[in-house]
C-alpha positions as CSV (number, residue, x, y, z in Angstrom):
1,X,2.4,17.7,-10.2
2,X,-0.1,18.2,-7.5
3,X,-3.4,17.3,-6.9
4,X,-5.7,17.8,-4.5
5,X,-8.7,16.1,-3.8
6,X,-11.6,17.7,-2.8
7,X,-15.6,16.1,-1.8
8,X,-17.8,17.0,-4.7
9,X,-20.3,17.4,-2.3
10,X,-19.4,19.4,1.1
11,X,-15.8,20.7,-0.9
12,X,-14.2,19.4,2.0
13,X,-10.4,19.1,1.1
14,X,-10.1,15.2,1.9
15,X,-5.7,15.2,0.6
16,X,-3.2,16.2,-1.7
17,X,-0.5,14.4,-3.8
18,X,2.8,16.5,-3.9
19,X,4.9,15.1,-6.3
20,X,7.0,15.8,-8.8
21,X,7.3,12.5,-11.3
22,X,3.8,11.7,-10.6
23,X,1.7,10.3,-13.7
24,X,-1.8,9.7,-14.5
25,X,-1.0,6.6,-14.4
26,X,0.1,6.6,-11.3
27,X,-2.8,7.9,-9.6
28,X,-5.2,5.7,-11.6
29,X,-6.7,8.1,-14.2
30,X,-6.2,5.9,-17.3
31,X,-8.6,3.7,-15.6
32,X,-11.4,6.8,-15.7
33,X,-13.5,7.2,-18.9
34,X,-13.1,10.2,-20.9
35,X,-16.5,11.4,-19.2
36,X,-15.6,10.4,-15.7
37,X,-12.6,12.2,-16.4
38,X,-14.2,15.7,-17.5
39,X,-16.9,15.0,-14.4
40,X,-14.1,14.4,-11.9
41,X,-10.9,16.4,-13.1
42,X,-10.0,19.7,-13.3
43,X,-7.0,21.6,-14.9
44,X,-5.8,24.7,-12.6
45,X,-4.4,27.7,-13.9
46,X,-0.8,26.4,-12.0
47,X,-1.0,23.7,-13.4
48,X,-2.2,21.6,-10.7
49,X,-5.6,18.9,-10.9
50,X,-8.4,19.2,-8.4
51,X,-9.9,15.7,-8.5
52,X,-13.3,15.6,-7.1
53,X,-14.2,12.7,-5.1
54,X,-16.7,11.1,-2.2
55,X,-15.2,12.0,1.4
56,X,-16.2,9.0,4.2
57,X,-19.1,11.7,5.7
58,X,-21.3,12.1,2.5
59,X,-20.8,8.8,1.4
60,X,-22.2,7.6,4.6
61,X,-24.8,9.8,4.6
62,X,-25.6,8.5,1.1
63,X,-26.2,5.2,2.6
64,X,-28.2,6.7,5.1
65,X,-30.5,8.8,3.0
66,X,-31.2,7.8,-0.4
67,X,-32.6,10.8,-1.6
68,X,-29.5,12.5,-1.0
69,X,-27.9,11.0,-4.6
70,X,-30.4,13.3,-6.7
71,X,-28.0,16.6,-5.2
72,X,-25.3,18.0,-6.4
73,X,-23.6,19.5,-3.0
74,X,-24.9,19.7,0.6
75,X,-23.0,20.1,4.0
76,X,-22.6,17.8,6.6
């Protein structure tokens, strides 16, 4: 399986997981809601799972500016 996880907000790639025998498991999933699943994981077309997350740059600038939470994407 691979996944590749990608800032929900500036759709920088922050890393990938290329692995075979991966699980869900594995990567912590079963610990996600079923919402915070469909908000954070995507099925490709190969087969693969984009998993969007916070990269260290927005999240900072989360911290930094408040207001910032009420938007869906911006770029740093």
């Amino acid at each position: 399986m691979t996944v590749q996880y990608v800032c929900r907000h500036c759709q920088s790639e922050i890393g990938n997981v290329l692995k075979e025998q991966v699980t869900d498991h594995d990567l912590g999933f079963t610990q996600l809601t079923e919402d915070e699943k469909q908000q954070m994981i995507q099925n490709e077309q190969d087969g693969a799972k984009k998993v969007q997350v916070i990269c260290e740059h927005c999240y900072e600038a989360q911290q930094r500016n408040p207001a910032l939470h009420e938007l869906d994407y911006w770029i740093h």
